[in-house]
C-alpha positions in Angstrom: 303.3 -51.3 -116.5 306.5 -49.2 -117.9 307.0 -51.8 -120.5 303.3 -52.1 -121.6 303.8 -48.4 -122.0 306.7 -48.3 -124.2 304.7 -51.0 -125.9 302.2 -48.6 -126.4 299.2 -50.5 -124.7 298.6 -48.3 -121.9 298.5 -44.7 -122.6 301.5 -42.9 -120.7 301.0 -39.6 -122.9 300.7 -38.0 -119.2 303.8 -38.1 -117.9 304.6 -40.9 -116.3 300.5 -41.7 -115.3 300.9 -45.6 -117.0 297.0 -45.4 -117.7 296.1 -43.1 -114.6 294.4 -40.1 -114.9 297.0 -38.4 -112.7 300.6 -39.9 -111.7 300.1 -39.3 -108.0 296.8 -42.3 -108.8 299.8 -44.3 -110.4 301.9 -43.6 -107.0 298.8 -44.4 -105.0 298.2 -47.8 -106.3 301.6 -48.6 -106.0 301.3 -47.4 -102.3 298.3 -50.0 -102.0 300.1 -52.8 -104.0 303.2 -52.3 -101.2 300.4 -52.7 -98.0 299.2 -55.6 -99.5 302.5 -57.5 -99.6 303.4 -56.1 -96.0 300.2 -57.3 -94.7 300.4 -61.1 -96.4 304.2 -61.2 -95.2 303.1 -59.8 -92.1 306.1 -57.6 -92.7 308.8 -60.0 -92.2 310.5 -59.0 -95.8 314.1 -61.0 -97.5 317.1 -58.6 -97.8 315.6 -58.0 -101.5 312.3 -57.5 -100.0 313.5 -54.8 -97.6 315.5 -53.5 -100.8 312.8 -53.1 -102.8 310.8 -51.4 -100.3 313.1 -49.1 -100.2 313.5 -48.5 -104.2 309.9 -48.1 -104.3 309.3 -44.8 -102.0 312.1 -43.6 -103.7 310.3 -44.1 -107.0 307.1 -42.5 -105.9 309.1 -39.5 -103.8 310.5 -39.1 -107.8 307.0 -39.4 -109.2 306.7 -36.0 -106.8 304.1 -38.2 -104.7 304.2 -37.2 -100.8 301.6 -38.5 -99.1 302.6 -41.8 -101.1 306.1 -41.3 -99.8 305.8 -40.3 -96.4 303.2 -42.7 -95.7 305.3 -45.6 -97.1 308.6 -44.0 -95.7 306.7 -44.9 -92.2 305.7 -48.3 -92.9 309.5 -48.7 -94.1 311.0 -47.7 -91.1 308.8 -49.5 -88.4 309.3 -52.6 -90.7 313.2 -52.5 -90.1 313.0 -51.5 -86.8 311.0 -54.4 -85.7 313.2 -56.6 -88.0 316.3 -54.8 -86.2 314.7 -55.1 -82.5 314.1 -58.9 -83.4 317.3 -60.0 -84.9 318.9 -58.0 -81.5 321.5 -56.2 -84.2 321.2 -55.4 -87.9 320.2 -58.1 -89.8 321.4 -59.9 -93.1 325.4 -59.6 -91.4 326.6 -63.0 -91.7 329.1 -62.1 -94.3 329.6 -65.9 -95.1 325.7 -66.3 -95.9 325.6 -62.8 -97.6 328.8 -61.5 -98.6 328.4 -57.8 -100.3 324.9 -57.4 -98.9 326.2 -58.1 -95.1 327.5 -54.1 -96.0 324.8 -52.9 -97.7 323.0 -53.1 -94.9 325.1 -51.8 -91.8 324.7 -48.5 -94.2 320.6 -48.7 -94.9 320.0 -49.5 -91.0 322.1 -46.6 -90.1 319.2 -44.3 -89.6 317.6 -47.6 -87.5 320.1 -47.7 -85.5 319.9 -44.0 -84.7 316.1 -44.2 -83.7 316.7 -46.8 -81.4 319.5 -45.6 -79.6 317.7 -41.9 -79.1 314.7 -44.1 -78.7 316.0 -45.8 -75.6 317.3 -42.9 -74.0 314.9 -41.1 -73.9 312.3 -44.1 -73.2 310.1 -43.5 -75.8 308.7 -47.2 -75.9 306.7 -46.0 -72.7 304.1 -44.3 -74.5 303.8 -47.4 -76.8 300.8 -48.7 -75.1 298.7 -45.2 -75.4 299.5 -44.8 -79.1 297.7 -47.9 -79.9 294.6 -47.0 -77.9 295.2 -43.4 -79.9 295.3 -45.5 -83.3 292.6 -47.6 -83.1 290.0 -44.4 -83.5 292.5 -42.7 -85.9 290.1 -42.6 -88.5 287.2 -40.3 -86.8 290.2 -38.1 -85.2 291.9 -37.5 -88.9 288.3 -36.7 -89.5 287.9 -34.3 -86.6 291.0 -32.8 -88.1 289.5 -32.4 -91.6 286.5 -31.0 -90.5 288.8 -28.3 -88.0 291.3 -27.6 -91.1 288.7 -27.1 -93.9 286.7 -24.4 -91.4 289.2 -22.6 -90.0 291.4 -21.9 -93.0 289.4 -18.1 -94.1 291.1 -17.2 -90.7 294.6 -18.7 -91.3 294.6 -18.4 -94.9 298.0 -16.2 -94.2 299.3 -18.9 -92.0 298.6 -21.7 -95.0 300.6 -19.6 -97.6 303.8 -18.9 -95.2 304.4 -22.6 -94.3 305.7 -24.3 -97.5 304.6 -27.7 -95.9 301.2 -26.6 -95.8 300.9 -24.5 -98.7 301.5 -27.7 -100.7 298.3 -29.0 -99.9 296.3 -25.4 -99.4 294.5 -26.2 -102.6 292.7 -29.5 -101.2 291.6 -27.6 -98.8 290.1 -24.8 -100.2 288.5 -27.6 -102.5 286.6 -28.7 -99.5 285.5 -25.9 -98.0 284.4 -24.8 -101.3 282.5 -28.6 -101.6 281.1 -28.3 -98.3 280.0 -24.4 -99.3 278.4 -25.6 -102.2 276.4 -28.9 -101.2 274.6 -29.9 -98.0 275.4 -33.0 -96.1 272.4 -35.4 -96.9 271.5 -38.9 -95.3 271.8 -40.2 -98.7 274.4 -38.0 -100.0 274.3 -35.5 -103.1 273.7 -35.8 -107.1 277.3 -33.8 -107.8 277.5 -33.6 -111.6 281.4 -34.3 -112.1 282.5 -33.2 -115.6 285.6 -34.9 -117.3 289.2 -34.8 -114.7 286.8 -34.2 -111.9 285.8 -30.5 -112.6 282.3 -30.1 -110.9 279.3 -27.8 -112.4 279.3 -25.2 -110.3 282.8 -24.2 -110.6 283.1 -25.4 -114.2 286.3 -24.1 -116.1 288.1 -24.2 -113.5 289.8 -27.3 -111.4 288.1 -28.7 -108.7 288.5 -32.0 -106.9 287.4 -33.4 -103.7 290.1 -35.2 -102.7 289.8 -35.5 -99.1 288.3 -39.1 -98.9 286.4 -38.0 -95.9 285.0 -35.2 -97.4 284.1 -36.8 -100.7 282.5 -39.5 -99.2 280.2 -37.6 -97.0 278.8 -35.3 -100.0 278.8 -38.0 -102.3 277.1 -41.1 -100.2 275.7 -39.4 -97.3 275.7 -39.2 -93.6 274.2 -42.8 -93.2 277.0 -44.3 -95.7 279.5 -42.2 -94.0 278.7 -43.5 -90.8 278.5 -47.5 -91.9 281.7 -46.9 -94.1 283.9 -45.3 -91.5 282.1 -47.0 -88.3 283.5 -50.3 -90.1 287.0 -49.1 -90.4 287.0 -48.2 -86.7 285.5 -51.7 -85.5 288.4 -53.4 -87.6 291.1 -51.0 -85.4 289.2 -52.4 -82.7 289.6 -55.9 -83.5 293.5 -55.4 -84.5 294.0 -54.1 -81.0 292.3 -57.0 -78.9 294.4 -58.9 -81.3 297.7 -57.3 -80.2 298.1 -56.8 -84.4 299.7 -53.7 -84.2 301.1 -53.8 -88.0 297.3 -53.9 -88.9 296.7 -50.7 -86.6 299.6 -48.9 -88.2 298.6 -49.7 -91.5 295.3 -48.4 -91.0 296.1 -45.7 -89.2 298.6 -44.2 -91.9 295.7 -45.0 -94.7 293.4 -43.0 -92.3 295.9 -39.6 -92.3 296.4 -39.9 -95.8 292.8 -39.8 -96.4 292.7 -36.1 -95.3 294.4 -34.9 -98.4 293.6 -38.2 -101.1 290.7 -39.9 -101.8 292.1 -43.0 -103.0 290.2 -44.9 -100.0 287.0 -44.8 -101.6 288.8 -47.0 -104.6 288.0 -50.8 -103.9 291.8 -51.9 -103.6 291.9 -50.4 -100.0 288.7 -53.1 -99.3 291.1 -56.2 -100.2 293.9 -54.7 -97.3 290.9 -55.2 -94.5 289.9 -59.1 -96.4 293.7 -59.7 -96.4 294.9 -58.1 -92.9 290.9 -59.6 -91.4 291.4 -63.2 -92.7 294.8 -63.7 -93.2 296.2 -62.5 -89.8 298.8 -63.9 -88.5 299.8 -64.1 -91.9 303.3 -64.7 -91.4 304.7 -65.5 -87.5 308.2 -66.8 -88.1 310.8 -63.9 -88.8 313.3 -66.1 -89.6 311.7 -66.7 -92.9 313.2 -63.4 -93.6 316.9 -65.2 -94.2 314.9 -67.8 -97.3 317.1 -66.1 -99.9 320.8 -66.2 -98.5 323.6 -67.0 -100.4 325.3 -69.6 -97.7 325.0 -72.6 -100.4 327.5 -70.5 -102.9 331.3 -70.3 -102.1 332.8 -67.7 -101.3 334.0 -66.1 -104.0 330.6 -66.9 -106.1 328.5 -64.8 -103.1 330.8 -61.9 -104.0 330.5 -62.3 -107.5 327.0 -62.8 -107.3 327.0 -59.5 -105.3 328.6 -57.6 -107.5 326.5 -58.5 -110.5 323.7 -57.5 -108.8 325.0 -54.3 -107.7 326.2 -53.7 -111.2 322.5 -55.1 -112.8 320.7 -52.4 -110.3 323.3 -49.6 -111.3 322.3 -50.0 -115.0 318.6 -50.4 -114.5 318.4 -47.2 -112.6 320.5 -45.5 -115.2 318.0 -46.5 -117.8 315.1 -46.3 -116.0 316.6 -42.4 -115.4 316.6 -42.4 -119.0 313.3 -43.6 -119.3 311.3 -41.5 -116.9 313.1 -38.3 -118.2 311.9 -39.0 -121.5 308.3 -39.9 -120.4 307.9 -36.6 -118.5 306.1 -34.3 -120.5 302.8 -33.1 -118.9 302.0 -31.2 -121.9 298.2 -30.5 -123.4 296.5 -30.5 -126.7 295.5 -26.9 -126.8 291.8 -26.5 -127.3 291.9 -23.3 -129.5 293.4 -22.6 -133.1 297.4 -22.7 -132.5 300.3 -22.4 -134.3 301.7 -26.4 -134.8 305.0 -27.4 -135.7 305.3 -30.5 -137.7 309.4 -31.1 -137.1 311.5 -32.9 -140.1 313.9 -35.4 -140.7 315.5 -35.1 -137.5 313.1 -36.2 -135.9 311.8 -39.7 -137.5 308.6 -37.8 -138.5 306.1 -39.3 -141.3 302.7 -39.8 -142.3 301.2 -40.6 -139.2 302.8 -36.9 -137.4 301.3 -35.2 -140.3 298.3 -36.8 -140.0 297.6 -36.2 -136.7 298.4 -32.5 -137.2 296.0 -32.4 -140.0 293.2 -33.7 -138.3 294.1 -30.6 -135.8 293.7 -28.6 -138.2 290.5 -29.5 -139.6 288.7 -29.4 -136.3 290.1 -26.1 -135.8 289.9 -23.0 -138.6 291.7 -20.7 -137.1 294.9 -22.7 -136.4 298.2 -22.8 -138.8 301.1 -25.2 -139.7 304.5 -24.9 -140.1 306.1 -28.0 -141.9 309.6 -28.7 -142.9 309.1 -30.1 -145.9 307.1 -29.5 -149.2 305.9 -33.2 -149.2 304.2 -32.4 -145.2 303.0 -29.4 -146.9 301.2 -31.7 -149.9 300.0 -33.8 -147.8 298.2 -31.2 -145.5 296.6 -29.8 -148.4 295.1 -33.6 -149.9 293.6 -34.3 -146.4 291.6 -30.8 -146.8 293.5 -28.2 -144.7 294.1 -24.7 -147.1 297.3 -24.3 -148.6 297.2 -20.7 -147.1 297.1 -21.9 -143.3 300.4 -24.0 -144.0 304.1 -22.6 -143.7 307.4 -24.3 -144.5 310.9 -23.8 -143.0 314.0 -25.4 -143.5 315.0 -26.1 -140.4 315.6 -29.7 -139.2 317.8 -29.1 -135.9 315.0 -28.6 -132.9 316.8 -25.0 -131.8 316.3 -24.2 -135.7 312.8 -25.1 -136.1 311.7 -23.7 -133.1 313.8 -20.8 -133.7 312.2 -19.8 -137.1 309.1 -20.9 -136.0 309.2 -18.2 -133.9 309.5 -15.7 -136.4 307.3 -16.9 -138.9 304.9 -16.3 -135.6 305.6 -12.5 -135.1 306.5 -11.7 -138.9 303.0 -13.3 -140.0 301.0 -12.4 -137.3 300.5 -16.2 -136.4 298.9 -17.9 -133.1 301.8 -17.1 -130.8 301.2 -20.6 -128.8 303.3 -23.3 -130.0 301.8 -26.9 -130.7 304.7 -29.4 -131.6 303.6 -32.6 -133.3 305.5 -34.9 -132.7 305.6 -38.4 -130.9 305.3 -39.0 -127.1 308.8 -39.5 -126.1 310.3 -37.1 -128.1 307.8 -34.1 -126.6 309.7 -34.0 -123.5 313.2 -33.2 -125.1 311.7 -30.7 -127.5 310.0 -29.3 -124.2 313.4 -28.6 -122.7 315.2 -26.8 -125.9 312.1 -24.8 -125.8 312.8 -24.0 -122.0 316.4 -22.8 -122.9 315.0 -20.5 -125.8 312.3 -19.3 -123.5 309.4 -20.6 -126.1 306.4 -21.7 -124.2 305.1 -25.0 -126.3 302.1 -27.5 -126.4 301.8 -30.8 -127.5 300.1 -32.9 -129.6 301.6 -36.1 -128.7 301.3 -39.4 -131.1 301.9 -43.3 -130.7 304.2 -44.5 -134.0 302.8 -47.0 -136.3 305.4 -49.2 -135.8 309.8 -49.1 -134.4 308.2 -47.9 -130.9 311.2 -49.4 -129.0 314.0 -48.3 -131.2 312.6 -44.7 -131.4 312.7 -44.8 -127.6 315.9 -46.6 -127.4 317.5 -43.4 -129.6 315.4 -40.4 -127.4 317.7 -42.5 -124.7 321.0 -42.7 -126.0 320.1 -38.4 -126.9 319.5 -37.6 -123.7 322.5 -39.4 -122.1 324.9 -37.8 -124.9 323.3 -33.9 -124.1 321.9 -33.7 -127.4 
């Protein structure tokens, strides 16, 4: 999905959203592509598997997703454990079969090991059998929970906005009391006119979601619905627990607490984990398949080497995709009023098509302004229709310059004191952080290039690594 991005086929002018309205959508569909694999592996993972898994909620805790994270952070953990409680030690530590990786993971079941050992002392695994009678009705107790969190919250509004843990999530709240204030629960739900990014009616300018799934299903399809939808979901927990499938039940149950704060379970995708986790089961029964990718036909020296170059290939693609994702960061919007925009020069690769996009800015706004940084931007403002007195030049070409005299143009001409740069995508998000360090708050209006995509981004990289 990155590459169709830089590709410019999916629209990642978001910030890292790859085609998503929001990036924490993009971190929840990578959360539901990860519970598929575990539930058609039945969780028995490879060393690269386990890896991976790993790299992934690091990803998404990056992508500043935490119910993704924490959710898959469990699913993580109980998969090595069980791996670790199987193999009777850490697995992957035949260093003849494995060489380098036989260490890397005495170090990533450290925390494993620690679980365990408190885990047996203080006998933990004897509650084992009432936590699975506890998750099989998880998802009308996360609902309970809802329900008591959304109503009491007037009375411990103070207590929301002390705790940092829950003042993270105060607004979803407040978004569903002020749902359920707003609409009555019908049998067959309520005609909610949703405006674009999910702003409702009744609240209109400003943002409101529903993103409790439990919440937003119930207003939007009804009691009846509600009660089919969610009555399903706890005769499947049902099922998984005559079936002793306690991955299914944990699976489940973690979807069911996340859906007090998302609302990704209405999306279709979480229907395929029940067809997969319903018709597959046991999907997978041999753990041992877990050793398919040693390295015990290579010699010796070729494991290590093999080692290394994959140690080495992961260091470099997670420098570049650090690169990458910096560069892709800007959360920036087109203003919707007349603004000042900034057109930058030279420096910047700009042409036709920045111009151009600026222009048409201009047109569908009078009372914005332009500053250019050449006389040719300036010419070709004025042939596509835009006044010659709503455009300025400087001769700055540096990004501290232009935005510098920018700036003053701004106070000494009485200009729209917002500034829009226009300029493409992945270059909006270094310009974004020269503006932070001159304390100049800036908009965007980002654009795809014609053509060179890949080597403009290849150059935004090399900047970036070299400070500039």
């Amino acid at each position: 999905m990155f590459f169709l991005s830089l590709l410019g086929i999916i629209d990642n002018n978001r910030g890292n959203a790859f085609g998503f309205i929001y990036k924490t959508d993009y971190v929840s569909f990578l959360l539901t592509m990860a519970m598929i694999a575990i539930a058609l592996t039945d969780g028995w993972f490879t060393w690269l598997g386990e890896l991976g898994l790993i790299c992934l909620d690091a990803y998404m805790l990056w992508l500043h997703g935490k119910t993704g994270f924490a959710s898959l952070f469990v699913l993580t953990f109980v998969i090595l454990w069980r791996h670790y409680r199987h193999n009777g030690g850490v697995p992957f530590q035949d260093r003849k079969a494995y060489g380098v990786i036989s260490y890397v993971f005495r170090v990533v079941y450290l925390p494993v090991i620690a679980a365990d050992k408190c885990a047996g002392a203080l006998k933990l695994m004897r509650i084992k059998p009432a936590m699975r009678r506890v998750m099989v009705f998880s998802f009308p107790i996360c609902f309970a929970v809802n329900c008591l969190l959304v109503f009491t919250y007037p009375s411990l509004k103070s207590f929301w906005g002390a705790v940092p843990v829950l003042r993270t999530f105060r607004d979803r709240i407040i978004y569903g009391l002020l749902g359920l204030q707003e609409y009555p629960v019908k049998l067959f739900g309520n005609e909610i006119a949703v405006t674009h990014m999910d702003r409702t009616e009744f609240i209109d300018s400003l943002y409101y979601a529903l993103d409790s799934s439990y919440l937003k299903f119930l207003l939007d399809y009804g009691l009846i619905w509600f009660i089919l939808y969610f009555g399903a979901f706890t005769l499947m927990m049902i099922w998984f627990y005559r079936k002793n499938y306690n991955l299914g039940l944990l699976i489940m149950s973690i979807i069911a607490v996340d859906a007090i704060v998302e609302h990704q379970i209405i999306n279709w995708v979480l229907v395929s984990i029940f067809l997969i986790m319903a018709l597959l089961y046991p999907a997978n029964e041999e753990a041992e398949n877990c050793d398919r990718l040693s390295f015990e036909r290579l010699t010796p020296r070729k494991r290590w080497i093999a080692g290394i170059v994959f140690m080495l290939l992961f260091a470099v693609s997670a420098l570049w995709c650090f690169t990458a994702y910096s560069i892709t960061n800007w959360r920036g919007i087109t203003p919707e009023y007349g603004a000042t925009v900034v057109v930058p020069g030279d420096y910047l690769s700009s042409g036709n098509d920045l111009v151009d996009a600026a222009g048409d800015y201009l047109l569908t706004h009078p009372d914005a302004v332009c500053i250019v940084s050449s006389d040719s931007g300036r010419s070709r403002l004025i042939e596509l229709g835009v006044d010659e007195g709503r455009v300025y030049i400087t001769n700055s070409y540096s990004v501290d310059g232009l935005l510098e005299s920018s700036r003053v143009l701004i106070e000494s001409e009485g200009l729209p004191n917002r500034l829009t740069v226009c300029a493409y995508s992945m270059q909006q998000e270094r310009i974004s952080r020269h503006a932070a360090k001159l304390h100049i708050p800036v908009n965007a209006i980002p654009v795809k290039p014609e053509s060179g995509y890949l080597i403009l981004f290849a150059v935004e990289q090399w900047r970036l690594l070299c400070g500039v």
